[in-house]
C-alpha positions, -999 to 999 in steps of 0.1 A, spaced: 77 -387 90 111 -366 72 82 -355 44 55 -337 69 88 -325 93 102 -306 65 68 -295 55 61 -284 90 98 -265 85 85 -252 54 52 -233 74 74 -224 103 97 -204 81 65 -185 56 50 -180 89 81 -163 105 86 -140 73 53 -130 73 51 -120 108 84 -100 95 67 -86 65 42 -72 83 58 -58 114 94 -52 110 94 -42 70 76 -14 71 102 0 93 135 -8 76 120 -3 40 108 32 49 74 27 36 59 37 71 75 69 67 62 68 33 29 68 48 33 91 72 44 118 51 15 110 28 -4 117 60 7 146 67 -1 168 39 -8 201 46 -45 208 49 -58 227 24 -74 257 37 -36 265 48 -29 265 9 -58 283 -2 -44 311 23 -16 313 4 -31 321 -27 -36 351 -43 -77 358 -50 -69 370 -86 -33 360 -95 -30 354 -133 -29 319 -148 9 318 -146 12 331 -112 -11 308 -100 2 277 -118 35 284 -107 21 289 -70 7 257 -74 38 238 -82 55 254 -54 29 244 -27 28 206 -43 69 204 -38 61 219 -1 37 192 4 55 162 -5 91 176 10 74 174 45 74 146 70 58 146 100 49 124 131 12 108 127 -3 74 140 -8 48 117 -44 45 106 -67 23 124 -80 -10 114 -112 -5 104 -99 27 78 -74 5 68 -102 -24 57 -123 5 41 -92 15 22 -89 -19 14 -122 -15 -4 -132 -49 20 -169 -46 34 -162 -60 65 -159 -41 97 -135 -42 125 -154 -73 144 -163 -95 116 -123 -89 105 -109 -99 142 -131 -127 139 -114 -140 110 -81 -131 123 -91 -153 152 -102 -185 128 -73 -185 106 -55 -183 144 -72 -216 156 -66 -236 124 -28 -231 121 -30 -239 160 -46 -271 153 -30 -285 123 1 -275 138 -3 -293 168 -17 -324 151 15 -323 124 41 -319 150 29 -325 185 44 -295 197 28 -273 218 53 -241 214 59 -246 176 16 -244 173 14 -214 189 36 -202 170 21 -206 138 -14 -199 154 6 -165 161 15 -160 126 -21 -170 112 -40 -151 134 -18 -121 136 1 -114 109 -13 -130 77 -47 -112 83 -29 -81 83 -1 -89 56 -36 -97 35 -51 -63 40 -14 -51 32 -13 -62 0 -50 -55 -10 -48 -17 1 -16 -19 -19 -32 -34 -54 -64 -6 -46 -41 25 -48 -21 6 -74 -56 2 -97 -64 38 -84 -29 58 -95 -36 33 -134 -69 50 -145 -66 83 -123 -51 103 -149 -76 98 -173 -102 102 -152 -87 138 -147 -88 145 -183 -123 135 -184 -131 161 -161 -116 187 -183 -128 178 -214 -162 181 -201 -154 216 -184 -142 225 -217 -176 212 -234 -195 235 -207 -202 208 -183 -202 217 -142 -178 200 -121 -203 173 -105 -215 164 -140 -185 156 -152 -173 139 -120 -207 118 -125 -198 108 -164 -166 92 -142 -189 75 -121 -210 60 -150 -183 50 -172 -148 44 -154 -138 11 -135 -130 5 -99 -118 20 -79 -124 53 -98 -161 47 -96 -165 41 -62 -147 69 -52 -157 97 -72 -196 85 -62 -183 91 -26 -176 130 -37 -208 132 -50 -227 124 -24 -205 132 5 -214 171 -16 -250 164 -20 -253 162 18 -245 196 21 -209 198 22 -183 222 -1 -175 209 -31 -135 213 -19 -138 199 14 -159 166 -3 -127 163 -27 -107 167 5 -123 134 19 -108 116 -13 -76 118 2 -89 100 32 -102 70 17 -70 67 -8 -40 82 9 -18 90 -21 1 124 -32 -17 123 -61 -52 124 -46 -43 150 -23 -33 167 -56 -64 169 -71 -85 180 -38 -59 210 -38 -66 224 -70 -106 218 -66 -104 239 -35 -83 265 -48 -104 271 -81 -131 266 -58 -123 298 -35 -99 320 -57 -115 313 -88 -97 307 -119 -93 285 -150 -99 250 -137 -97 231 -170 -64 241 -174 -53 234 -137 -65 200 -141 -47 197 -175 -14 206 -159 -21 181 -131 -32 152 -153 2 162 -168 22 158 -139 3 126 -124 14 110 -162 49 121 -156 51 104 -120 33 73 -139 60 73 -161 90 79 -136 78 51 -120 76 27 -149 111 35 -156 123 31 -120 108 -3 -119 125 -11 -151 160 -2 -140 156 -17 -112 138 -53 -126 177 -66 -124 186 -59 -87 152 -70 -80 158 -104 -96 189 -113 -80 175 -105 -48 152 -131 -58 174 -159 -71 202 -151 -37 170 -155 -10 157 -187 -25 190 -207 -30 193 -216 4 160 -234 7 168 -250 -31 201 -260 -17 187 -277 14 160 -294 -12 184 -306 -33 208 -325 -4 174 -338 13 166 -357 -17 205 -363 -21 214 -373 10 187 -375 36 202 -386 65 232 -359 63 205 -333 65 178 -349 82 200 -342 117 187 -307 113 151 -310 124 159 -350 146 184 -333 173 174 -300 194 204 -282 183 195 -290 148 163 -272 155 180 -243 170 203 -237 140 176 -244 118 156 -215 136 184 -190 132 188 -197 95 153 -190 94 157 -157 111 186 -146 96 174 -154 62 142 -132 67 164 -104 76 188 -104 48 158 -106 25 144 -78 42 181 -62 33 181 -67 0 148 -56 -6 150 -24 13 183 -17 -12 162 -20 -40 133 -6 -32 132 27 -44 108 58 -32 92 76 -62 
């Protein structure tokens, strides 16, 4: 009986930090805002206004840079995306019902094996809560997060591709279709999405435009700004593109280094949120009955509860200090 009680402590407490992971994170980390502001680039005929219809190369490039700060210094209100763009950015190929439907399995499972592990009625529905609401969505979290994460790896060279075969005297669409042919996912995918979302009929700057859509990063907005500016104001492209493929290694490499400074912090955030539960593992199989009075009497189960809670937050804490916005 001790074993499957600390095991059903062991659930309650995953489930309670990832029903925090998923809705009280994003606010104290900031990566909401993150998102909105990636939202809330500016669109790009507003750009395109602002650029001159024959400006020389070095005008123009240094118009460029200007309106790329502009558009990642701004931060504006939006509504967080809805569920079924979210599973299409997750690069699932389920839709919105089949999804809730799922949410609503995994929701009656935890209920049940809950209920039959414990006998408690509030502490099931609970954990039905946490199964059925937020592990679903912490899921999609994380696979919209490795997408854009395999997206922003072979992006950069996928730019260069483009102009090296502008240079070679290729079109636009045939070199985006050597990208379709030969790159990985997600690059594929997406790229064969520009191509036909152009073949339908529309601009070849507006069907770039979409890209940002399907994978809201900076640097994907990036790209659809300077195809639609070559696209109306003319100019040299290849060399547009080079200079962004330039930048978009530069960020890569920013980042790396970021992650590397901060590989320390991140590591004693890890060893400082899991000594209490290595603590409390160690004295159960120690001392049993000194600890055991924490899930046998109610305000054992209270205290036990708080810890719990205030654990989740201080890891929250201690990752929002180290989590850095690059």
């Amino acid at each position: 009986m001790p074993i499957e009680q600390i095991a059903l402590f062991f659930l309650a407490t995953v489930a309670t930090g990832g029903v925090a992971w998923v809705f009280i994170y994003p606010r104290l980390s900031g990566e909401s805002q993150a998102e909105q502001r990636m939202q809330t680039v500016a669109k790009t005929e507003r750009v395109v206004s602002k650029v001159g219809a024959r400006a020389s190369a070095k005008v123009r490039r240094d118009q460029i840079e200007e309106t790329l700060k502009e558009l990642e210094a701004r931060n504006r209100k939006v509504k967080r995306p809805p569920l079924s763009v979210r599973i299409n950015q997750a690069g699932l190929s389920l839709t919105k019902q089949q999804f809730m439907i799922g949410a609503g399995v995994l929701g009656v499972v935890g209920f049940l094996v809950a209920l039959i592990a414990s006998g408690d009625l509030l502490v099931a529905a609970a954990i039905s809560f946490a199964a059925g609401g937020g592990l679903p969505l912490w899921i999609l979290s994380f696979l919209r997060k490795r997408r854009y994460a395999k997206f922003l790896m072979n992006f950069p060279d996928a730019v260069d591709i483009i102009v090296r075969g502008i240079k070679a005297g290729l079109p636009l669409l045939d070199s985006m279709r050597v990208i379709v042919n030969d790159s990985p996912e997600p690059i594929k995918s997406e790229f064969r999405g520009i191509i036909e979302t152009q073949a339908i009929g529309m601009p070849l700057g507006e069907a770039c435009g979409k890209l940002y859509e399907r994978i809201p990063l900076a640097e994907a907005n990036f790209f659809a700004i300077v195809v639609a500016i070559q696209q109306k104001a003319g100019g040299n492209l290849a060399e547009a593109l080079s200079n962004l493929s330039r930048v978009l290694r530069d960020r890569k490499k920013m980042q790396g280094k970021i992650k590397a400074m901060s590989q320390e912090a991140k590591a004693s955030a890890a060893i400082i949120g899991s000594l209490p539960l290595v603590v409390m593992l160690v004295v159960y199989l120690t001392s049993p009955d000194y600890i055991e009075l924490l899930w046998t009497r109610p305000l054992g189960r209270v205290l036990l509860a708080g810890s719990a809670v205030w654990m989740s937050l201080g890891i929250l804490a201690m990752k929002k200090m180290i989590n850095f916005d690059f």
